[in-house]
ROZA-385226 format. One record per residue (C-alpha): x negated, y, z negated; residue in one letter. Coordinates in pm, 1 decimal. Example, Ala and Ser with C-alpha at 12.3 -4.5 7.8 and 13.67 -1.06 7.14 Angstrom:
        c1        c2        c3  resn
   -1230.0    -450.0    -780.0     A
   -1367.0    -106.0    -714.0     S
This chain:
        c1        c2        c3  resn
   -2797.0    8535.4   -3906.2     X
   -3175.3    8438.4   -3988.9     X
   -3078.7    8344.2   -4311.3     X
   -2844.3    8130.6   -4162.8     X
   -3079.4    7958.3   -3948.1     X
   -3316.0    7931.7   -4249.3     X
   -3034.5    7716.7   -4447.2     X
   -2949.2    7501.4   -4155.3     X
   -3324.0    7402.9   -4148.8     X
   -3333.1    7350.8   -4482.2     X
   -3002.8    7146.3   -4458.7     X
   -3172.1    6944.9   -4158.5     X
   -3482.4    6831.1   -4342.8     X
   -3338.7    6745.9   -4646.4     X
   -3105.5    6495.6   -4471.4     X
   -3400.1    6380.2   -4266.0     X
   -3630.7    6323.2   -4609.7     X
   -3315.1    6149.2   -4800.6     X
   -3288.8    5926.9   -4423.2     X
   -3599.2    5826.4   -4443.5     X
   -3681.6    5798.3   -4787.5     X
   -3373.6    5594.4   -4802.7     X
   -3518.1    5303.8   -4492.6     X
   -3860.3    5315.8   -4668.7     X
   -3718.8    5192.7   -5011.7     X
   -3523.5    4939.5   -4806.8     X
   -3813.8    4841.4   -4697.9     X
   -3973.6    4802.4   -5060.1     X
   -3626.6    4621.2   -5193.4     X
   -3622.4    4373.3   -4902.6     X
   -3703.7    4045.5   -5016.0     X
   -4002.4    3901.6   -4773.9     X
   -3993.4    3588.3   -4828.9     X
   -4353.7    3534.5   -4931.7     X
   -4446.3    3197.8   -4790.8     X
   -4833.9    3063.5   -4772.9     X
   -5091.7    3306.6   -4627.6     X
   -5010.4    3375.9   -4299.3     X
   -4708.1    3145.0   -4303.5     X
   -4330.1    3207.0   -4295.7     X
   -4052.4    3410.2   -4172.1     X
   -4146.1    3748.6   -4182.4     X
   -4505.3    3608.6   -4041.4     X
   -4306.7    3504.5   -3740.2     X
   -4120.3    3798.2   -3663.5     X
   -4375.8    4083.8   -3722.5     X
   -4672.5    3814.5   -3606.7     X
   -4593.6    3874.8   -3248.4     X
   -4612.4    4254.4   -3272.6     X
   -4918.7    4238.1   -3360.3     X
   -5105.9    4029.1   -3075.7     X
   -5204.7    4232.6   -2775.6     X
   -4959.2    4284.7   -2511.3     X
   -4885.6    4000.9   -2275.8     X
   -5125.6    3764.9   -2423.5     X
   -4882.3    3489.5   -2435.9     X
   -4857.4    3275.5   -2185.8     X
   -4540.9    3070.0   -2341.6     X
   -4303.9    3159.5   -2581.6     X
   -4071.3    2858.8   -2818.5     X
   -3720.7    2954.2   -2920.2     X
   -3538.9    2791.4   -3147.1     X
   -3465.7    2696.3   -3508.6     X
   -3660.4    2594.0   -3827.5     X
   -3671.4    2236.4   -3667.9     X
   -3919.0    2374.5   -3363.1     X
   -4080.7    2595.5   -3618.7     X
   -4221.4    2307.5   -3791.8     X
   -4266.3    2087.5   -3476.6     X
   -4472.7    2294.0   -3234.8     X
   -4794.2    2401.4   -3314.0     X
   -4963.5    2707.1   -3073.1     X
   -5278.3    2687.4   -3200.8     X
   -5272.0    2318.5   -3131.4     X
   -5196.1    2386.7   -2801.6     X
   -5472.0    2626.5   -2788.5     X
   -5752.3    2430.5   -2953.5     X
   -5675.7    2183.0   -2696.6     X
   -5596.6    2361.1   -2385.9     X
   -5635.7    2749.3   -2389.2     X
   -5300.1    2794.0   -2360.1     X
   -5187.5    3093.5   -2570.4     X
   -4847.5    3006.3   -2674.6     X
   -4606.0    3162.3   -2978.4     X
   -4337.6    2982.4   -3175.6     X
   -4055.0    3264.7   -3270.0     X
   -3843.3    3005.8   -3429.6     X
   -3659.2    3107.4   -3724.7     X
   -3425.9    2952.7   -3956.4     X
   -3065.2    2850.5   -3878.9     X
   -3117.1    3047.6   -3526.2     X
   -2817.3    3039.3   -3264.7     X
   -2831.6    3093.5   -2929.2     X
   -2717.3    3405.5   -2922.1     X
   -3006.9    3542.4   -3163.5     X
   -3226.7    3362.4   -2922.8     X
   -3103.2    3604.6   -2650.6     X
   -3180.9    3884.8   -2871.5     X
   -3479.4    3775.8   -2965.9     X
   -3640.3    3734.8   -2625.4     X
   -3523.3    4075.7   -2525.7     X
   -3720.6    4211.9   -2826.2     X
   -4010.0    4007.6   -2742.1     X
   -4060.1    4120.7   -2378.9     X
   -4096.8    4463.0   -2510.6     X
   -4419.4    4307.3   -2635.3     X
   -4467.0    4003.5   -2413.7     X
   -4415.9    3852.5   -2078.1     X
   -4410.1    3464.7   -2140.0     X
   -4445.7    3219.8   -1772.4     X
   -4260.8    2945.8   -1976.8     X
   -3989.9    2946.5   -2263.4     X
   -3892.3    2620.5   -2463.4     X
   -3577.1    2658.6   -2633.9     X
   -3460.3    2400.5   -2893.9     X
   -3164.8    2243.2   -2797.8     X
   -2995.1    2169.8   -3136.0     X
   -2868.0    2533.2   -3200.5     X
   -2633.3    2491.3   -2886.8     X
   -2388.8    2253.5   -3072.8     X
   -2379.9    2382.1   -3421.5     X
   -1969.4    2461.4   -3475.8     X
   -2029.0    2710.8   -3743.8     X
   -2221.1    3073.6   -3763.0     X
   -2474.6    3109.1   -3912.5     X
   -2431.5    3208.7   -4287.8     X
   -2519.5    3564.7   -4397.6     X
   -2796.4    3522.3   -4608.9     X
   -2978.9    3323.7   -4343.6     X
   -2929.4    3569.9   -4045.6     X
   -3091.2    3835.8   -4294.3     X
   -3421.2    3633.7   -4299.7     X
   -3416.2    3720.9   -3909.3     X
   -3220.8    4074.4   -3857.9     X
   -3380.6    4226.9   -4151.0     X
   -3739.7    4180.5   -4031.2     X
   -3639.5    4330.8   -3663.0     X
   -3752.5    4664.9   -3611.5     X
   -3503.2    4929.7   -3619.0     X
   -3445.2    5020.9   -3221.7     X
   -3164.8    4983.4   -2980.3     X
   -3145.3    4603.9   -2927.8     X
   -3156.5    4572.5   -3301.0     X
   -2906.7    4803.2   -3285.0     X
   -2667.6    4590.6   -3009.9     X
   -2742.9    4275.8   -3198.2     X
   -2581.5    4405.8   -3517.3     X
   -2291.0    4522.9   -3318.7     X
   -2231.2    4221.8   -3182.4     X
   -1862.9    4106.4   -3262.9     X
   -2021.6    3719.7   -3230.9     X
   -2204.7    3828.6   -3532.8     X
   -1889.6    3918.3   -3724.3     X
   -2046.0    4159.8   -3953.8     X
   -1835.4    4412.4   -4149.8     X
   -1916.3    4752.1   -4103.5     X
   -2057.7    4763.9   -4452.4     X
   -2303.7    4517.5   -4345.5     X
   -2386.2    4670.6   -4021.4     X
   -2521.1    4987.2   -4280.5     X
   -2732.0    4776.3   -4491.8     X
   -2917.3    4676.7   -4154.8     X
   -3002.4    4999.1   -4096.8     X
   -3066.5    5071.5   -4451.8     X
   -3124.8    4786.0   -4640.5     X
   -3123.1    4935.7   -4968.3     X
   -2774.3    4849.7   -4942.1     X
   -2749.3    4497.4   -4981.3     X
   -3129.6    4471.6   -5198.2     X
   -3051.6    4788.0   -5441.9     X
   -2996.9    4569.4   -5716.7     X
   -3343.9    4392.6   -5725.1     X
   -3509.1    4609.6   -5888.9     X
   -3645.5    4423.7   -6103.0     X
   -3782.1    4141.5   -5846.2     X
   -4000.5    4413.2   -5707.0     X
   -4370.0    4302.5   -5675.2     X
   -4632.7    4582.8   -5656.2     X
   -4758.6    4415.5   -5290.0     X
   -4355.9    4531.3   -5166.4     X
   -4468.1    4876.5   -5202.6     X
   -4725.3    4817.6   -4936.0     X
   -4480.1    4942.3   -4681.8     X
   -4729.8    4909.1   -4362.3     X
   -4854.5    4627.3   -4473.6     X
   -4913.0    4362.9   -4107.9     X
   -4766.7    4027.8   -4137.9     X
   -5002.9    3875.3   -3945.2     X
   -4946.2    3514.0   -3794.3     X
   -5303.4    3314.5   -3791.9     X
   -5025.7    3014.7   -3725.2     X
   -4881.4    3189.6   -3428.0     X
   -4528.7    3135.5   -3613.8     X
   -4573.7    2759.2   -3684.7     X
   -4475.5    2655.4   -4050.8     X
   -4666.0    2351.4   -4191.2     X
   -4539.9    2136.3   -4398.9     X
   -4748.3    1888.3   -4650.7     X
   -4451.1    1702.3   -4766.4     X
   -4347.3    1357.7   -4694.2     X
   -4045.8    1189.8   -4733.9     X
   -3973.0     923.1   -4490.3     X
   -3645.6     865.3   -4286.8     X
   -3541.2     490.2   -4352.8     X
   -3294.2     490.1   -4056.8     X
   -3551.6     545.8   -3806.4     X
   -3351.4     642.3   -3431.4     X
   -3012.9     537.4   -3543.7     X
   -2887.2     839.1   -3492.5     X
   -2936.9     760.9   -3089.5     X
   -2745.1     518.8   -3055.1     X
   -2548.6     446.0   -2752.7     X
   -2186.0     563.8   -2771.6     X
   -1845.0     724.3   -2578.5     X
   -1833.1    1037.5   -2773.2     X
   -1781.1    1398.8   -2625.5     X
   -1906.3    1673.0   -2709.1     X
   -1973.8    2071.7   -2595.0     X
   -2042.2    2384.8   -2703.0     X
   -1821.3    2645.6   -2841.8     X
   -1710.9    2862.0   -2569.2     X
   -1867.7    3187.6   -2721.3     X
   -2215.6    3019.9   -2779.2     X
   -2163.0    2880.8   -2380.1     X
   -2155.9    3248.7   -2290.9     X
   -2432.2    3359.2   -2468.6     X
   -2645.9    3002.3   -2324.2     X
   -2532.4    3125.6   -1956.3     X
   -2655.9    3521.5   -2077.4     X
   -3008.0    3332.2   -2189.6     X
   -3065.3    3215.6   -1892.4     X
   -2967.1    3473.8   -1699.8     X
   -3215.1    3719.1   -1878.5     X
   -3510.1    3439.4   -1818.9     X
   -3450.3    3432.5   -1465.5     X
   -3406.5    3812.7   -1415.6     X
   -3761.9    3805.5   -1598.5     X
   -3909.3    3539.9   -1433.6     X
   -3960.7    3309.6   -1706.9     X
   -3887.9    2918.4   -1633.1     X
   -3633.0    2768.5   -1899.1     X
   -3755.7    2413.6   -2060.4     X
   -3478.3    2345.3   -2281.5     X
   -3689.9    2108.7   -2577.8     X
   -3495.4    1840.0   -2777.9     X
   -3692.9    1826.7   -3090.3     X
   -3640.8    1467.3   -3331.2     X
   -3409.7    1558.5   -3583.9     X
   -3147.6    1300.3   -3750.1     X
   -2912.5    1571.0   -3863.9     X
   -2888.3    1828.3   -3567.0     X
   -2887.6    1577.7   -3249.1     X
   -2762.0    1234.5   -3134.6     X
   -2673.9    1064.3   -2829.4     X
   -2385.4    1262.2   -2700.5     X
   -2564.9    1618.1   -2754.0     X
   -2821.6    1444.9   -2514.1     X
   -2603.4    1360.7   -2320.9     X
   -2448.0    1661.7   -2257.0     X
   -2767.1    1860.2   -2251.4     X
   -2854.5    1599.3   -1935.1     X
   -2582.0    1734.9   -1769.2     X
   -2629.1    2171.1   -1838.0     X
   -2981.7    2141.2   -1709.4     X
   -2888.4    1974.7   -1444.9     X
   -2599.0    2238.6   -1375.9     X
   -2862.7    2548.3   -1448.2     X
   -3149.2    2432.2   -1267.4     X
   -3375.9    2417.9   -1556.1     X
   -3564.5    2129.7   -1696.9     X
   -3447.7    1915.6   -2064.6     X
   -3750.7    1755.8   -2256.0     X
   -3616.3    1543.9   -2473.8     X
   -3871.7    1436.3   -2716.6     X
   -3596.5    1198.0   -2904.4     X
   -3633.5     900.8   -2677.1     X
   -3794.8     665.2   -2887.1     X
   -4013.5     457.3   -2533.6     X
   -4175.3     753.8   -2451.2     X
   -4226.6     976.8   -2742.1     X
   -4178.8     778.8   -3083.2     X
   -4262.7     950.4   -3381.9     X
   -4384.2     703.9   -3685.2     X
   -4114.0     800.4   -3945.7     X
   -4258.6     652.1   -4224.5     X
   -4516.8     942.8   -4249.7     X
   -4438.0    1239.0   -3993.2     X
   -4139.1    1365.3   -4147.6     X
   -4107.2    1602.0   -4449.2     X
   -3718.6    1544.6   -4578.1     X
   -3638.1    1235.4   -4431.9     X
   -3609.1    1291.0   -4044.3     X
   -3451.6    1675.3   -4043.3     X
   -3810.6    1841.8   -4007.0     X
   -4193.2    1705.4   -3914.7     X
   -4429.1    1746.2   -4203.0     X
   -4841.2    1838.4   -4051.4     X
   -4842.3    1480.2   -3926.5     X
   -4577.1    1481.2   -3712.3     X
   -4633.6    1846.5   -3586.2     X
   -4950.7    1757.4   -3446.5     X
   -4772.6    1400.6   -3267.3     X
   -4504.4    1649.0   -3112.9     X
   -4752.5    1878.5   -3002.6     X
   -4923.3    1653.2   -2850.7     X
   -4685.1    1517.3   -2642.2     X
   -4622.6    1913.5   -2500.3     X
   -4993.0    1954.9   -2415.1     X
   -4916.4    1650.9   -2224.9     X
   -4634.4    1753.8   -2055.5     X
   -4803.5    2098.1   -1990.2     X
   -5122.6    1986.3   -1831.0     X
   -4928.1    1699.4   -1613.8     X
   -4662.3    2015.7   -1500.1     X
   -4866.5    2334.4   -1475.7     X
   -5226.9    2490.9   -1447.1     X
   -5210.2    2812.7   -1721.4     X
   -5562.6    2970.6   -1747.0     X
   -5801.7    2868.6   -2021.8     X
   -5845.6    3148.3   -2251.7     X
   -6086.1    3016.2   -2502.0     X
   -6407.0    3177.0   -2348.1     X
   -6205.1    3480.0   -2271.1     X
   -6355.2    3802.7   -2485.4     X
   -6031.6    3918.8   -2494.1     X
   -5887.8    3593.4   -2719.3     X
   -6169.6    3646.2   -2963.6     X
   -5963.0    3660.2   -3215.3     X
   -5783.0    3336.0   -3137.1     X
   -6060.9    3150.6   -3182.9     X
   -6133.5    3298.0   -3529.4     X
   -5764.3    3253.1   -3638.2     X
   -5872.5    2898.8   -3508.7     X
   -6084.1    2802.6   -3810.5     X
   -5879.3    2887.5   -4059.8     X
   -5571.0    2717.3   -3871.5     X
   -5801.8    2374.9   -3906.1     X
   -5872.3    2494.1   -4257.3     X
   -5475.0    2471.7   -4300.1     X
   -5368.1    2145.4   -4107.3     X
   -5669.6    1951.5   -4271.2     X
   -5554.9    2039.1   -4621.9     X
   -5209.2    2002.1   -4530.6     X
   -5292.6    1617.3   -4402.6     X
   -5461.2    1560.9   -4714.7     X
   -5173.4    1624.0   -4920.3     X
   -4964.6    1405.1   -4737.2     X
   -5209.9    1114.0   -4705.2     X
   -5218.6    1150.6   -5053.3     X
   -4803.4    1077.4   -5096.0     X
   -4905.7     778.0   -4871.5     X
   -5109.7     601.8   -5100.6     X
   -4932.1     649.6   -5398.0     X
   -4654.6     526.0   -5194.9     X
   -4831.1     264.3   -5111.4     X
   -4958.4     204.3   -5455.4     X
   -4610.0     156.1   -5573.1     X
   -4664.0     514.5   -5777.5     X
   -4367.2     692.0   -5597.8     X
């Protein structure tokens, strides 16, 4: 009988050593996505983990377009708001709802922008871009639902190489840098999740994509559940919804506007649209990186501006830059300058050999 016991220990840790030997080389094999210091996707996802609890005073949602938009520590070198931007790339809705129930395990944001673009996309998101944002989740029950999800349609063989992600990654072996094996290893965010961009290419067709016309259009009726389920979990948290319609000639026109008019309306909740060309115009000659699809440094810091101004016409948030406890905000705050000043450089840079007739 005690010899018994003695093999069914033995039994026990050897599965629990192979278990978790087997998640830490997933870890190693993952591919990170190495991005600038302190920039990029894993930066965003693990970044937020590693600011004190409920530090953040607002949260942005959204896609790669808001990720290279909306600038926290803009915000904060400006106001003292402490803000975050968990947008990742190719995000739907329904992450979004995912994502924010992560996040409040860490955070309790007053405000949430959510970028409105991801509500009318009519296909999922392709596998290889949802891994840049599952893979970099920790491991725990929501994880857990969100990988379950049948909006996700994931086989079951991918459902096991989110859990161990040796799985899908066995077979870079050889792409393995000696930093992967750094397994705790912080991805800290200096940016607070923005990505800046030093690029410029210019969009030639400047708001054409607003134009004026009868067209219809809505969302899918799975992605209108999960947008009803987002809000839902904002109000049951008390967080106000600002649904943010970023400048973007490939992901919005007139009818999503339209149409996004009418939803806040219906929900109660409040649509800046930043796309209406009177009130915010963006100069597209030099603030876009790929020729109106994403903001470059330049026009990051002209749509940031205009959401300091809308937050310090529309609410009073404390002013944390003399606060001891946001010491380290204002050090991440130097090197942030460090960042968008060399960034602005480079593109001033395209400028004049644009306008030197080099390019």
């Amino acid at each position: 009988m005690k010899k018994n016991i003695i093999n069914i220990i033995k039994l026990i840790c050897f599965f629990s050593i192979t278990i978790l030997l087997t998640m830490k080389l997933g870890i190693i094999f993952t591919p990170k996505g190495w991005y600038d210091e302190y920039q990029g996707q894993i930066y965003t996802i693990k970044g937020i983990k590693e600011i004190p609890k409920n530090q953040i005073d607002i949260l942005f949602l959204g896609n790669s377009s808001i990720q290279k938009s909306v600038s926290p520590m803009q915000i904060y070198e400006q106001t003292g708001i402490a803000s975050y931007n968990y947008s990742v790339s190719s995000a739907r809705i329904y992450m979004d709802y995912y994502f924010l129930q992560n996040i409040l395990n860490y955070q309790k944001p007053k405000v949430v922008f959510v970028d409105t673009p991801t509500f009318f996309y009519d296909t999922k998101e392709v596998e290889p871009e949802q891994r840049k944002s599952f893979d970099f989740e920790n491991l725990n029950l929501i994880k857990l639902k969100m990988i379950n999800d049948n909006i996700f349609e994931t086989t079951f063989e991918e459902k096991a190489s989110y859990v161990f992600p040796i799985f899908r990654y066995h077979s870079r072996w050889n792409e393995v840098k000696i930093k992967d094996f750094n397994t705790s290893q912080k991805f800290y965010s200096v940016t607070k999740g923005f990505v800046s961009s030093s690029k410029l290419k210019a969009n030639k067709n400047g708001y054409k994509y607003m134009q004026p016309n009868d067209k219809k259009i809505d969302m899918q009726k799975d992605v209108k559940e999960y947008f009803y389920k987002f809000i839902d979990l904002c109000k049951n948290n008390n967080i106000e919804v600002i649904f943010l319609g970023i400048p973007d000639t490939r992901a919005w026109n007139y009818e999503s506007s339209i149409k996004m008019q009418e939803l806040a309306k219906e929900t109660n909740t409040i649509f800046l649209d930043l796309n209406d060309e009177k009130k915010y115009p963006i100069n597209w000659e030099k603030d876009t990186e790929d020729g109106g699809m994403h903001m470059n440094a330049l026009g990051a810091i002209t749509i940031t501006n205009y959401i300091i101004d809308y937050l310090k016409d529309n609410y009073s948030f404390p002013d944390h830059r003399n606060d001891k406890l946001y010491s380290k905000w204002n050090e991440d705050l130097k090197i942030y300058q460090k960042q968008t000043n060399k960034a602005i450089k480079e593109i001033e840079k395209s400028i004049k050999k644009i306008n030197d007739g080099e390019v």
